[in-house]
KOLSELUM-270362 format. One record per residue (C-alpha): x, y, z; chain. Coordinates in nm, 3 decimals. Layout:
N
R      east     north        up   koldren
R         X         Y         Z         A
...
END
This chain:
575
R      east     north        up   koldren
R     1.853     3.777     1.448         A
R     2.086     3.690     1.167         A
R     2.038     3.371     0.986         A
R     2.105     3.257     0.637         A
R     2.204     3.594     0.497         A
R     2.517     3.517     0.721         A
R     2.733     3.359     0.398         A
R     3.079     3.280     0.410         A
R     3.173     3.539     0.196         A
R     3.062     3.819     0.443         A
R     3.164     3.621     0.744         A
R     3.517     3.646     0.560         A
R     3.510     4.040     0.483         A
R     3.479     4.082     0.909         A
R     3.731     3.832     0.912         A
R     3.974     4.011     0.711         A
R     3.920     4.338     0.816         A
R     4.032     4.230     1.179         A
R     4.247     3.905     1.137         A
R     4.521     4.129     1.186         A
R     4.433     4.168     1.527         A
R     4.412     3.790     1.612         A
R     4.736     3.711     1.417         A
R     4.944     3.960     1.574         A
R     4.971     3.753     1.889         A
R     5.086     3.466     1.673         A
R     5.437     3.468     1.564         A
R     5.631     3.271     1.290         A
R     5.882     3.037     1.283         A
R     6.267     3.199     1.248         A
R     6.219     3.053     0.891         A
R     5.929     3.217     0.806         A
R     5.726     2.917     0.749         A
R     5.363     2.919     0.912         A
R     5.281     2.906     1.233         A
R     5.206     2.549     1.224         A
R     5.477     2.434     1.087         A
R     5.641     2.125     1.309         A
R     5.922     2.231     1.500         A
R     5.677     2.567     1.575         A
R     5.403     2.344     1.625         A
R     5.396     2.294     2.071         A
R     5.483     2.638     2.091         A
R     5.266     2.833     1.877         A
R     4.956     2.619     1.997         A
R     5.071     2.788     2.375         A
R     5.071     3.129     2.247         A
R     4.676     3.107     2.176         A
R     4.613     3.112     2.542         A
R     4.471     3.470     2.605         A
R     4.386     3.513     2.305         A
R     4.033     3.739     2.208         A
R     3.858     3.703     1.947         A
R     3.651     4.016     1.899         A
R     3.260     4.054     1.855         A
R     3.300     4.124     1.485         A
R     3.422     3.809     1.418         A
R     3.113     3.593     1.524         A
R     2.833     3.664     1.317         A
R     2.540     3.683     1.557         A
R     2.519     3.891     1.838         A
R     2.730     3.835     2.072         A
R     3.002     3.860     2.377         A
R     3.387     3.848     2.340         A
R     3.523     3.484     2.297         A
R     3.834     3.417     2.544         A
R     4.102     3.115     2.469         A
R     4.120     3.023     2.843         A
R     4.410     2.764     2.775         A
R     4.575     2.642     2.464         A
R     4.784     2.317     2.556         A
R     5.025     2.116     2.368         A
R     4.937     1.718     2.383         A
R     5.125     1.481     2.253         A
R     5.057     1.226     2.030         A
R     4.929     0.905     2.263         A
R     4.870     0.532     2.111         A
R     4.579     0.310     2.143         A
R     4.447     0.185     2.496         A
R     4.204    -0.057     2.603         A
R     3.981     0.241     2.686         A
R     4.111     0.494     2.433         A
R     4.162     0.547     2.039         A
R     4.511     0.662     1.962         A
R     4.560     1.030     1.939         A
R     4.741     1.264     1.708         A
R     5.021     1.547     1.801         A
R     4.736     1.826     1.873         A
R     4.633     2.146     2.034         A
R     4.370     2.157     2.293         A
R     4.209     2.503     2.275         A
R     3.961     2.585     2.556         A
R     3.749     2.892     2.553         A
R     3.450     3.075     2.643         A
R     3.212     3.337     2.495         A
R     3.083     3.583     2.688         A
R     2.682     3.626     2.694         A
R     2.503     3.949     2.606         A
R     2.301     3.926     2.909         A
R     2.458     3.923     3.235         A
R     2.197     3.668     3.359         A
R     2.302     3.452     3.078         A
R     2.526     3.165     3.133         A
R     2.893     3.161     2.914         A
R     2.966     2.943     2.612         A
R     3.245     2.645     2.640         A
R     3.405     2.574     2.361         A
R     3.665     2.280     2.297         A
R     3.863     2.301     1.935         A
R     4.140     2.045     1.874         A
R     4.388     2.118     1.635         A
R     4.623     1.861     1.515         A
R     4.975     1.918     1.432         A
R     4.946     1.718     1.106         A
R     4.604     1.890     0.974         A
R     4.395     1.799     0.646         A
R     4.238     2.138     0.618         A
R     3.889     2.049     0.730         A
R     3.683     2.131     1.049         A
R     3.420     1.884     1.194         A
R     3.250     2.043     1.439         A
R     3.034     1.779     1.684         A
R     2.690     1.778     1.820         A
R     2.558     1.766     2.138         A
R     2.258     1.551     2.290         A
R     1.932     1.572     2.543         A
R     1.993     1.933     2.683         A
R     2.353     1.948     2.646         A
R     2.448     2.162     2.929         A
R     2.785     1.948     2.879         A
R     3.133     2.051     2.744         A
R     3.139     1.816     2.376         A
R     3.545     1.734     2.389         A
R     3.571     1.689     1.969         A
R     3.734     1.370     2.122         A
R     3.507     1.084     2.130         A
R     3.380     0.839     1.843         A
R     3.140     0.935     1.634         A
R     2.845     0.787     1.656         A
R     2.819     0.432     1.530         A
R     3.164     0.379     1.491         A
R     3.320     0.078     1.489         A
R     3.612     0.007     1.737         A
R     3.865     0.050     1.502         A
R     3.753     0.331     1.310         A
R     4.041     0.624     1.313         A
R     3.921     0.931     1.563         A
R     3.869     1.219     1.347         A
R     4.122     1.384     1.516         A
R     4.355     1.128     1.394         A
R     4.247     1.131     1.043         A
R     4.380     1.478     1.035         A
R     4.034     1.730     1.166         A
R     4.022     2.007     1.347         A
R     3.727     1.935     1.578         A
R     3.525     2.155     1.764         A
R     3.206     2.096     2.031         A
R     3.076     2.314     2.269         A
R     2.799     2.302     2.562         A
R     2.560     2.505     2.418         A
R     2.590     2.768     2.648         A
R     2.453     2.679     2.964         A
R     2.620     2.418     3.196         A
R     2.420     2.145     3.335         A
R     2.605     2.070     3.695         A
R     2.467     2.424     3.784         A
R     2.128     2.301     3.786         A
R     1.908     2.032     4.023         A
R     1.912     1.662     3.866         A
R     1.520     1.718     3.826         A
R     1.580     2.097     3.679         A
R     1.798     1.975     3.407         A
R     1.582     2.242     3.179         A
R     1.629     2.537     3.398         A
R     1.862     2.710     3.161         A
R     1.509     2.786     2.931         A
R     1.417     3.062     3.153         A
R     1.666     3.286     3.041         A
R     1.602     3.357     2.701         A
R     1.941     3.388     2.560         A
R     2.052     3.033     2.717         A
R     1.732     2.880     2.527         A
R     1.858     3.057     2.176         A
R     2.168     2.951     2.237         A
R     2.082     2.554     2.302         A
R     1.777     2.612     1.984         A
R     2.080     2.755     1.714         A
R     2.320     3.079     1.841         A
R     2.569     2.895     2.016         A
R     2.677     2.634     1.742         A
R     2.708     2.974     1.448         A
R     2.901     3.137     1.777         A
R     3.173     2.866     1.764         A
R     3.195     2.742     1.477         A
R     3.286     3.133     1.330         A
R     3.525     3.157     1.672         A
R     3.671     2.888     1.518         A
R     3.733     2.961     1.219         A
R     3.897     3.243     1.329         A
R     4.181     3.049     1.568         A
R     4.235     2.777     1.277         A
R     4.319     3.066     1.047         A
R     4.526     3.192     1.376         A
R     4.711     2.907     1.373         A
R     4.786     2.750     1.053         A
R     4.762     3.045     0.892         A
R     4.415     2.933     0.628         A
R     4.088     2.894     0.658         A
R     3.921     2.531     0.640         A
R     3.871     2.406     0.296         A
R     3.560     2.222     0.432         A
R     3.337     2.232     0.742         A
R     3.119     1.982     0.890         A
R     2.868     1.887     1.148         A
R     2.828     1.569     1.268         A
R     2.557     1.516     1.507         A
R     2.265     1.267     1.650         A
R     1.979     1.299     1.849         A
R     1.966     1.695     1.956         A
R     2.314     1.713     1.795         A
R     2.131     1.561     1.486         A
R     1.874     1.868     1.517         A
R     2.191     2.102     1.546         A
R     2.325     1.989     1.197         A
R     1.972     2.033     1.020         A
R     1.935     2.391     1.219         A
R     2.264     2.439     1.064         A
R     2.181     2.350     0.678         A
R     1.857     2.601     0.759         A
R     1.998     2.857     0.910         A
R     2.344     2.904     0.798         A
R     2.332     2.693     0.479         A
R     2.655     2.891     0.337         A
R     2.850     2.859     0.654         A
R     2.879     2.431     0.654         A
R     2.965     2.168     0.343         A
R     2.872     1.915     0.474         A
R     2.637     1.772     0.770         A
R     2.531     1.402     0.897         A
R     2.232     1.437     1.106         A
R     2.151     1.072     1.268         A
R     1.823     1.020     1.459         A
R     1.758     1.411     1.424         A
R     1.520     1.515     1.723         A
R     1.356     1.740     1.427         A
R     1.034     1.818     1.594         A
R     1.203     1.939     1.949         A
R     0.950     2.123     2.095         A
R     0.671     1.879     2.014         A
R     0.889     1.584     2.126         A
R     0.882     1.724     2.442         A
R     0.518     1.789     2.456         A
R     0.441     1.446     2.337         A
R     0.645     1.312     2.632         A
R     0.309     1.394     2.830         A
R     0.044     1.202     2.693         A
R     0.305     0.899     2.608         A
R     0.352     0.888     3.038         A
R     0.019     0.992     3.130         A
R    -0.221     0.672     3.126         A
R     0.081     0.539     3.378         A
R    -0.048     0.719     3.667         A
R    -0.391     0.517     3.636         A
R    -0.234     0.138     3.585         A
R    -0.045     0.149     3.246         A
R     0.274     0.118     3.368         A
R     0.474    -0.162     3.255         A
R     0.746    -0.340     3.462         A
R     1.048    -0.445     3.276         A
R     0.909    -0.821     3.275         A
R     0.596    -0.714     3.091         A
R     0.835    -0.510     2.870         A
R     1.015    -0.851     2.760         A
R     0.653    -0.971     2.708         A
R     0.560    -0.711     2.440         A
R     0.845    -0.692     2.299         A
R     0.874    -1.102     2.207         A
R     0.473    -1.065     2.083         A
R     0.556    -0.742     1.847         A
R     0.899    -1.061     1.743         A
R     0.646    -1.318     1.707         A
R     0.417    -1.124     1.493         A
R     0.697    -0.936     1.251         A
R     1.045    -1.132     1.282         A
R     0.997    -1.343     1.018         A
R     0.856    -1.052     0.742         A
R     1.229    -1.008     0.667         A
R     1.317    -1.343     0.550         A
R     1.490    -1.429     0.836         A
R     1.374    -1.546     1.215         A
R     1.601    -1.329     1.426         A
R     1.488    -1.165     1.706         A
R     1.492    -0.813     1.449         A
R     1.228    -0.638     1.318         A
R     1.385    -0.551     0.980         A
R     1.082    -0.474     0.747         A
R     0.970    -0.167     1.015         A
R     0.694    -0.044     0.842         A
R     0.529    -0.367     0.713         A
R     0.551    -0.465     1.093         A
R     0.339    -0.248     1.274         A
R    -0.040    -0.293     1.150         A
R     0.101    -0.657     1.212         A
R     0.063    -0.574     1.607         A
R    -0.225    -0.611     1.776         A
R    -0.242    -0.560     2.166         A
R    -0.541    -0.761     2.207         A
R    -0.369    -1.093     2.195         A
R    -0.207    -1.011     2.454         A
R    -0.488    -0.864     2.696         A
R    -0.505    -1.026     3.018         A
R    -0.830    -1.253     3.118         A
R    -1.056    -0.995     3.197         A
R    -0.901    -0.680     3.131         A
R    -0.729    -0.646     3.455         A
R    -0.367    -0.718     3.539         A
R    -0.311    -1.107     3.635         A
R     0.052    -1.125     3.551         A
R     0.373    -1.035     3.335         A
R     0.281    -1.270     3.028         A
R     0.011    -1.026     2.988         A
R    -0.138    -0.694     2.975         A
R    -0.433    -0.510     3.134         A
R    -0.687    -0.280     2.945         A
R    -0.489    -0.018     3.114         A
R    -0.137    -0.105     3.024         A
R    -0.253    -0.134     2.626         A
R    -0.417     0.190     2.673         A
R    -0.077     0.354     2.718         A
R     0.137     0.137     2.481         A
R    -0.190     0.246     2.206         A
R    -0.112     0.561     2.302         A
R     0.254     0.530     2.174         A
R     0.227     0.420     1.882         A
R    -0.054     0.667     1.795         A
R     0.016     1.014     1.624         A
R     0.008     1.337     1.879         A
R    -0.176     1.594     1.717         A
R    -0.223     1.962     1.813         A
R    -0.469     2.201     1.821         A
R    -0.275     2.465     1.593         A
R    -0.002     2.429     1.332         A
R     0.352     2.451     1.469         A
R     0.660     2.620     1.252         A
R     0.651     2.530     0.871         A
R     0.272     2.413     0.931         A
R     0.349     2.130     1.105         A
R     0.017     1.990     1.374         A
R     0.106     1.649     1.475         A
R     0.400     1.432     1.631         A
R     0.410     1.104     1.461         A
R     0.372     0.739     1.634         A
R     0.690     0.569     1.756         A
R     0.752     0.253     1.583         A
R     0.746    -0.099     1.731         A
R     1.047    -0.368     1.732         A
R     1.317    -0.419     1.960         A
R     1.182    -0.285     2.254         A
R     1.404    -0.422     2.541         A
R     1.792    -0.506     2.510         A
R     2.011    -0.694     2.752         A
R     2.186    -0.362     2.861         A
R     1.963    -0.166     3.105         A
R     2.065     0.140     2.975         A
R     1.926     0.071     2.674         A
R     1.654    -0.121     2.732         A
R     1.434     0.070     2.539         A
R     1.112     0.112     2.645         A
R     1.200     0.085     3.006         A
R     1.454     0.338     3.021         A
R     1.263     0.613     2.769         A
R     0.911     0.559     2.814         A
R     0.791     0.346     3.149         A
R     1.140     0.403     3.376         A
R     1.230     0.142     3.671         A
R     0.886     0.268     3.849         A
R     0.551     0.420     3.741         A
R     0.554     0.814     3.732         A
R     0.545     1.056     4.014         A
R     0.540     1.383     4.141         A
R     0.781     1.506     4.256         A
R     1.043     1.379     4.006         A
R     1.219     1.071     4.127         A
R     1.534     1.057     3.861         A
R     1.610     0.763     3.976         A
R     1.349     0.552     3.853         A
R     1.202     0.840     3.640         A
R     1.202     0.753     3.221         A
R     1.357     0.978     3.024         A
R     1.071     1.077     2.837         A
R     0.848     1.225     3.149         A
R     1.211     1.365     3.268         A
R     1.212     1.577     2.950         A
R     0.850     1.627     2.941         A
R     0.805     1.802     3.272         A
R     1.123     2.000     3.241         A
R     1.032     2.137     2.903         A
R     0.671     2.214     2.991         A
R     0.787     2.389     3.350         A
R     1.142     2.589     3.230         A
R     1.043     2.645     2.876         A
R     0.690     2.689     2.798         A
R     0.520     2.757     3.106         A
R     0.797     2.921     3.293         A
R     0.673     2.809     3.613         A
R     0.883     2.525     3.787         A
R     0.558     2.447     4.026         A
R     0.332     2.386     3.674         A
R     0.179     2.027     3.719         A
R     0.220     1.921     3.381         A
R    -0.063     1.648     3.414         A
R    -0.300     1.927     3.373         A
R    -0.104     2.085     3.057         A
R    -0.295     2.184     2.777         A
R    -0.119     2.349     2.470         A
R    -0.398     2.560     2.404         A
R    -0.340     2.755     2.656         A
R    -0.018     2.829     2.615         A
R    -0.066     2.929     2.267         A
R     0.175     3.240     2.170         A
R     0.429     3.088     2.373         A
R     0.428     2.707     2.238         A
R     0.454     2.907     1.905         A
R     0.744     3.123     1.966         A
R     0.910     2.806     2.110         A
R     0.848     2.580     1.791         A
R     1.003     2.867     1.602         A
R     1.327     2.858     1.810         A
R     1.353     2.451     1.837         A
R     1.214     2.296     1.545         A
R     1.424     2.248     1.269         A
R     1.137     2.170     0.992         A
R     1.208     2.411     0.744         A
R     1.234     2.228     0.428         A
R     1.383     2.454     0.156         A
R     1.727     2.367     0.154         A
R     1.763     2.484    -0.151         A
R     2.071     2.733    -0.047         A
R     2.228     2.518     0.149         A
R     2.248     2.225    -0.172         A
R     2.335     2.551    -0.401         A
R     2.603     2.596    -0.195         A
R     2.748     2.283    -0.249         A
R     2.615     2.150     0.051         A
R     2.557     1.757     0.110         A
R     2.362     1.595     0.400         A
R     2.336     1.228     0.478         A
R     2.049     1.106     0.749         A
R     2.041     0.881     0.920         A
R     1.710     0.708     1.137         A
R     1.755     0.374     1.382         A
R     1.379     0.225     1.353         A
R     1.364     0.057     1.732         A
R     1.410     0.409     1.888         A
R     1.208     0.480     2.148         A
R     1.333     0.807     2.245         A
R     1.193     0.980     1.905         A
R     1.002     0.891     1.652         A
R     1.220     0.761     1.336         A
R     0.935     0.898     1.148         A
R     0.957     1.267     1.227         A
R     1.302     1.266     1.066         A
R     1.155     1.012     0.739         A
R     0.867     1.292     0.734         A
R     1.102     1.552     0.714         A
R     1.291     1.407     0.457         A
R     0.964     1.415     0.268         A
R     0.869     1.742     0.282         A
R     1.265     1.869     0.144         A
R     1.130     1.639    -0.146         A
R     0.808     1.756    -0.151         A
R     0.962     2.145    -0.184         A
R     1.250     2.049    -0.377         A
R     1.195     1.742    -0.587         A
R     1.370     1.409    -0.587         A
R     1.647     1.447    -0.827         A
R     1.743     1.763    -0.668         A
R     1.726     1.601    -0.299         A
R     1.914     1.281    -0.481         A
R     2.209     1.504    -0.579         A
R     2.249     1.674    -0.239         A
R     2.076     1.423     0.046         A
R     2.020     1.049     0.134         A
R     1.829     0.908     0.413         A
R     1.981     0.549     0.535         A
R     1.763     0.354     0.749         A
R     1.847     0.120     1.037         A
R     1.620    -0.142     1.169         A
R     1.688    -0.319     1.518         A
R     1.896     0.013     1.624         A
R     1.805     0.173     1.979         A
R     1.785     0.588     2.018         A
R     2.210     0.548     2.032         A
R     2.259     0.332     1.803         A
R     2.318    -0.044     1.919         A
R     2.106    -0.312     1.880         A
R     2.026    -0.678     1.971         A
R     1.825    -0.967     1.894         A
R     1.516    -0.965     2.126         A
R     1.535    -1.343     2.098         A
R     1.915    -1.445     2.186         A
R     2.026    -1.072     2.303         A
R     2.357    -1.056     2.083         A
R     2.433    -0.803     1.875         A
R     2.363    -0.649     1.525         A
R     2.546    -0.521     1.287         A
R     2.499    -0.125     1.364         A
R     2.829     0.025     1.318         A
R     2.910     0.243     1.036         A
R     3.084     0.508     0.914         A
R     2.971     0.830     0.755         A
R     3.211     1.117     0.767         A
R     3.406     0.937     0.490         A
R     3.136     0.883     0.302         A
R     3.024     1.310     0.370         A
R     3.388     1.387     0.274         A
R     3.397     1.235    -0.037         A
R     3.083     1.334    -0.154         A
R     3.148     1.684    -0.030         A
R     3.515     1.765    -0.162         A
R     3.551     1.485    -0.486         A
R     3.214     1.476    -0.582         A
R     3.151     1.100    -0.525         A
R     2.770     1.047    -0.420         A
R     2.738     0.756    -0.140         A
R     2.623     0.431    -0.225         A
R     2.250     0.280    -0.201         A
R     2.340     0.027     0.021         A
R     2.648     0.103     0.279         A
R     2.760    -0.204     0.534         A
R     2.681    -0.185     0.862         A
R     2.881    -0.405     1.076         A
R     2.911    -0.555     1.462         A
R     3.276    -0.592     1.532         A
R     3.443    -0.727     1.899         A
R     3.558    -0.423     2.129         A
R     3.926    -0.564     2.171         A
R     4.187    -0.605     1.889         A
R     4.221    -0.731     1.626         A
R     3.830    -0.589     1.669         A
R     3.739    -0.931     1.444         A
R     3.424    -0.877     1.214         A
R     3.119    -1.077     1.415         A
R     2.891    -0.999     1.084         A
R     2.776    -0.734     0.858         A
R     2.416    -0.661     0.698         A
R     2.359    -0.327     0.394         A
R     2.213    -0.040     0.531         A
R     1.954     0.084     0.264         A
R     1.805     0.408     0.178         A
R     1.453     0.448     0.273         A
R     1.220     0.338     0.221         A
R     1.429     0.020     0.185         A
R     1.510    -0.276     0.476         A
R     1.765    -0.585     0.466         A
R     1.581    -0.892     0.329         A
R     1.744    -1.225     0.348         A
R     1.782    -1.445     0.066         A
R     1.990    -1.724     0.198         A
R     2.314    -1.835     0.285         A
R     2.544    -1.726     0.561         A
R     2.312    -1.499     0.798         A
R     2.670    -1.319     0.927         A
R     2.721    -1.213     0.544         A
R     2.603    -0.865     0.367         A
R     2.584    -1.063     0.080         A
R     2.299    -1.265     0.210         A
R     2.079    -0.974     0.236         A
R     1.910    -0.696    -0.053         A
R     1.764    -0.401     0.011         A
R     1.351    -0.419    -0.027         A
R     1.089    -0.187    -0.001         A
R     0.932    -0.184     0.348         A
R     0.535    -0.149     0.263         A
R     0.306    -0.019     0.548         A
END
């Protein structure tokens, strides 16, 4: 299929050669002033309903796109629930699959009335399967931070072309036996859009985005790198935060990480609290401050060891303690996953999770009970209500995508085995290529982003990543073009809290202005950016604020008010 050779330039011959087409449904004002121009504005956003845009446009292979409704909104203030929103245009569409089998596209592109000639198009997460509105805070916003919408994008998000509600809660990966739904979730469907898109914001205003962005975590974090790789002309931009960069062998390491629970290594969430105040007692203070955070991540973890906290005897006695069996699996965690042949770009292991922070006060993000251990100990079949996350992924990616048999028991999985297909798969999912080196000639600019208490991916998949664009590239090439920020005491979505007193830490930051005005003026981001934990009601009073360094840098206290960024500098963090 297509890929990099894809460049704006050609994407914009196909665009001229038919815009005629598209724009001939749109008319213009009696003045002759664009088609968004105000008073046009309502009326000229309701005229893109029906609208087609033809094959030619999209620069991969594939169906018609249909604007199923184009709506008018009105601009709406602030609510207890709700950012304020902009005078905008809420375009809904589909594109149609190649294969009849194949499940449509959703797209969602908001275009507001006052525009600042950029498009930020949004990530998805887990399997997507869910329409992304363009609507929402970015992640690790603060509660006053300005929609994008409102600061003048277009926005775009789609649900990668499959649609989750169609399938069982337990067959939330079904969509990977059709081939074209899986190469739409790995990379089509986000090149579909974002060229469909294109296409109605040159419909309606008339231009084409100066600038366009992705802005994505997790899987949506993927989806930005797969971007840079892929289609490195076609984006300017791109913050990728917790990246699930290693997809397919994520999912396989799911496996192993929830095996030894099915012969006593389950943890309850009591014995959860227990490991996660020993890995505190052992690393809070290597930050310069007694917290309940693990700060300095990587001078923490040969820091931990389980045997102080084995139970008399080896056997389970209790929750202040843990059996042979129960430090068997958390061993198992925090050990590398390596296979028995290389993966795309040469890749043959999944690196350890990290320890620090691993329970919070809010269950659903209570770390290592809701992505490794769940409420209960594994079974089969599925239970997704007490299920972790991690075996929920694991079996549905072994069963829908690599074995293609839903009745696969995935305790007797063995990649060998499974060979060609694993292959094929970590050629489709993993987003480890790391020449980059058209996407920074382009002009591109990526900032990364990795929380260091996630439990849902490794933060080192995406720090060994970053390594290997230097490796290819060299640093003051990746220092021109990328950074890599690093967040200790952050969960998989972002928040995090002291395992000591539970309150929160500063987390919340934001990056698209610091993309945009490295991007369009030139103006590199800062070492050190703040990170801050605000209250969720106005005035949204500052609660405290700590830097943010670049890896391989933490937050080191030196004194003075621990609420205060200027009580902290950014150290090396030393394995």
């Amino acid at each position: 299929m297509p890929g990099a050779d894809h460049s704006r330039q050609s994407f914009a011959v196909w665009h001229r050669a038919a815009l005629s087409l598209v724009l001939c449904t749109i008319a213009l004002s009696a003045s002759g002033r664009p088609a968004a121009a105000e008073a046009a504005f309502p009326s000229d956003c309701a005229r893109l309903a029906g609208l087609k845009i033809p094959t030619r446009l999209i620069g991969l292979p594939s169906g018609e796109a249909t604007v199923t409704s184009a709506s008018y909104t009105p601009a709406a203030p602030a609510k207890a629930t709700s950012s304020a929103t902009p005078d905008f245009c809420k375009v809904v569409g589909t594109i149609a699959p190649i294969d009849p089998a194949a499940q449509l596209i959703n797209f969602q592109l908001n275009l507001p009335a006052a525009w600042n000639g950029k498009l930020l198009q949004y990530g998805g997460g887990g399997y997507n399967g869910t329409l992304v509105s363009g609507l929402a805070p970015l992640r690790d916003a603060a509660p006053d931070d300005a929609l994008p919408l409102t600061r003048g994008y277009a926005t775009l998000g789609t649900d990668s072309g499959h649609q989750v509600a169609s399938f069982a809660p337990d067959r939330i990966g079904e969509f990977g036996l059709n081939e074209e739904m899986l190469i739409n979730y790995a990379y089509a469907s986000y090149k579909k859009v974002r060229d469909v898109a294109v296409a109605l914001v040159d419909a309606l205003y008339r231009k084409r985005p100066s600038r366009i962005y992705y802005f994505g975590g997790s899987e949506g974090g993927r989806e930005g790198l797969t971007m840079a790789q892929r289609f490195p002309a076609d984006y300017d931009g791109i913050v990728s935060v917790v990246p699930v960069v290693q997809l397919s062998m994520l999912f396989q390491s799911y496996v192993p990480n929830n095996l030894p629970q099915f012969d006593g290594g389950w943890l309850n969430p009591a014995k959860s609290e227990t490991l996660a105040r020993f890995v505190a007692d052992a690393c809070d203070d290597l930050d310069g401050l007694r917290d309940g955070v693990i700060s300095n991540y990587l001078t923490c973890q040969p820091k931990v060891s389980l045997q102080g906290l084995r139970c008399q005897g080896g056997t389970d006695t209790g929750d202040s303690c843990l059996s042979d069996a129960q430090i068997a699996a958390i061993q198992t965690l925090h050990a590398p996953h390596p296979f028995p042949f290389a993966m795309a770009n040469g890749i043959t292991s999944y690196p350890q999770w990290l320890y620090g922070n691993e329970i919070t006060p809010d269950p659903q993000r209570m770390t290592i009970t809701r992505w490794v251990m769940g409420t209960a100990p594994p079974a089969q079949p599925i239970d997704v209500a007490t299920v972790s996350q991690q075996w929920l992924y694991g079996v549905n990616a072994i069963r829908f995508i690599v074995t293609r048999d839903d009745k696969f028991d995935v305790r007797n999985y063995r990649p060998e085995n499974f060979r060609a297909r694993i292959e094929e798969v970590s050629r489709l999912l993993d987003s480890t290529n790391p020449d980059l080196s058209a996407f920074f000639a382009h002009g591109g600019k990526l900032i990364l982003r990795e929380n260091m208490a996630d439990l849902a991916q490794s933060p080192l998949a995406g720090i060994n990543y970053f390594q290997s664009v230097v490796a290819r590239l060299g640093q003051s090439t990746v220092d021109a073009s990328a950074r890599l920020y690093v967040s200790p005491g952050s969960t998989h979505t972002g928040p995090g809290t002291s395992v000591l007193g539970g309150s929160a830490i500063p987390t919340m930051v934001d990056l698209l202005g610091p993309l945009d005005r490295w991007a369009g003026d030139g103006i590199a981001p800062a070492d050190t950016l703040i990170q801050t934990s605000k209250d969720t009601a106005p005035p949204f009073a500052l609660k405290a604020a700590r830097p943010m360094c670049r890896y391989p840098d933490y937050p080191h206290y030196v004194g003075g008010d621990k609420a205060a960024a200027e009580s902290f500098v950014c150290k090396k963090s030393m394995p």
